[in-house]
C-alpha positions as CSV (number, residue, x, y, z in Angstrom):
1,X,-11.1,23.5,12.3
2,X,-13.1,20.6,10.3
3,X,-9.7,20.6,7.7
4,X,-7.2,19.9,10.5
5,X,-9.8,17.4,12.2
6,X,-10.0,15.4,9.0
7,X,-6.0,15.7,8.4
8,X,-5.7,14.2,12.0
9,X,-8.1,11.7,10.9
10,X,-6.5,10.7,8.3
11,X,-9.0,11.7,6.0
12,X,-8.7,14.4,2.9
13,X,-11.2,16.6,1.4
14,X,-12.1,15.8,-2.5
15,X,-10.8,18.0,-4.6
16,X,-13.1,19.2,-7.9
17,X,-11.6,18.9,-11.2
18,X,-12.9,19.7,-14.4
19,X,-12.3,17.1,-17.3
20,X,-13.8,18.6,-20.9
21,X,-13.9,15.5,-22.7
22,X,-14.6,15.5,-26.7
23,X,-17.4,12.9,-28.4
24,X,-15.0,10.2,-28.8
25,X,-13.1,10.0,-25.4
26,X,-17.1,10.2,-23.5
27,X,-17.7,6.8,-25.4
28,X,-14.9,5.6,-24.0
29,X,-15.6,6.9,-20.7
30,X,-18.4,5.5,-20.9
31,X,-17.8,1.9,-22.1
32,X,-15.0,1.8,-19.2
33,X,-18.0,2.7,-17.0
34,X,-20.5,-0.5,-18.4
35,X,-17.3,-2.8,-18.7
36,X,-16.0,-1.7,-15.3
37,X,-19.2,-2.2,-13.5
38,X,-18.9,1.2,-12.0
39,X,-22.2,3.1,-10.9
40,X,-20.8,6.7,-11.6
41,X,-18.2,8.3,-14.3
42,X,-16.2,9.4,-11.3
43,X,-16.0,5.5,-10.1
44,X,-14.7,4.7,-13.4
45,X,-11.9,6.9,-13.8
46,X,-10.9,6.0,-10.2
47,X,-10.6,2.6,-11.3
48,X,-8.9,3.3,-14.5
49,X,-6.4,5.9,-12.3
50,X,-5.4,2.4,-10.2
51,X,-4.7,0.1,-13.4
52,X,-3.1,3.1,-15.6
53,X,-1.1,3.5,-12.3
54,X,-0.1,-0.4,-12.0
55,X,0.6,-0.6,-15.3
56,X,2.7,2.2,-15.3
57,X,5.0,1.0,-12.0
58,X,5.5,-2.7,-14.1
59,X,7.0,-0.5,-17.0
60,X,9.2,0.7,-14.4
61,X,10.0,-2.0,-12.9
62,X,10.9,-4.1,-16.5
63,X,7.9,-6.2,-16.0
64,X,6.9,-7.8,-18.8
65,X,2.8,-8.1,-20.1
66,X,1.8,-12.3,-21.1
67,X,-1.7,-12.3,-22.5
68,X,-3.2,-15.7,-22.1
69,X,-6.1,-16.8,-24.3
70,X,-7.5,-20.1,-24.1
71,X,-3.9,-22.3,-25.6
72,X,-2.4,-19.0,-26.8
73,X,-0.4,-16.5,-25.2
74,X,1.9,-13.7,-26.7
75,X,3.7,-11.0,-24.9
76,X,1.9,-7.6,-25.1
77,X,4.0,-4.6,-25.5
78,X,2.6,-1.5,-24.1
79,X,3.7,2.0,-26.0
80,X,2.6,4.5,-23.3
């Protein structure tokens, strides 16, 4: 009953997933987390779902990557 309220709500239940992460990629999990501002791990990897997922949709869509620092820019290729 509560699974077909929240459907009709437009609301879904979380789903748990299990991540086993080596030394190296828990460093980077976590400096996404400090550089990210995010208060949990899960946070971070939500917001890092949304910009992998943006980035990924540009490639699609033969959008091209300018990185502008200070007077410099150059065009960033991204080898996913």
């Amino acid at each position: 009953m509560k699974r077909t309220a929240d459907k009709l709500a437009g609301r879904s239940r979380p789903i748990r997933i299990q991540l086993d992460f080596d030394d190296e990629h828990i460093r980077r999990l976590s400096t996404v987390k400090e550089l990210s501002e995010s208060v949990t791990n899960v946070d971070a990897i939500r917001k890092a779902l949304k910009v992998y997922e943006w980035l990924l949709r540009q490639r699609r869509d033969d959008a091209r990557l300018l990185l502008i620092k200070g007077d410099q820019s150059r065009e960033i290729e991204f080898i996913l």
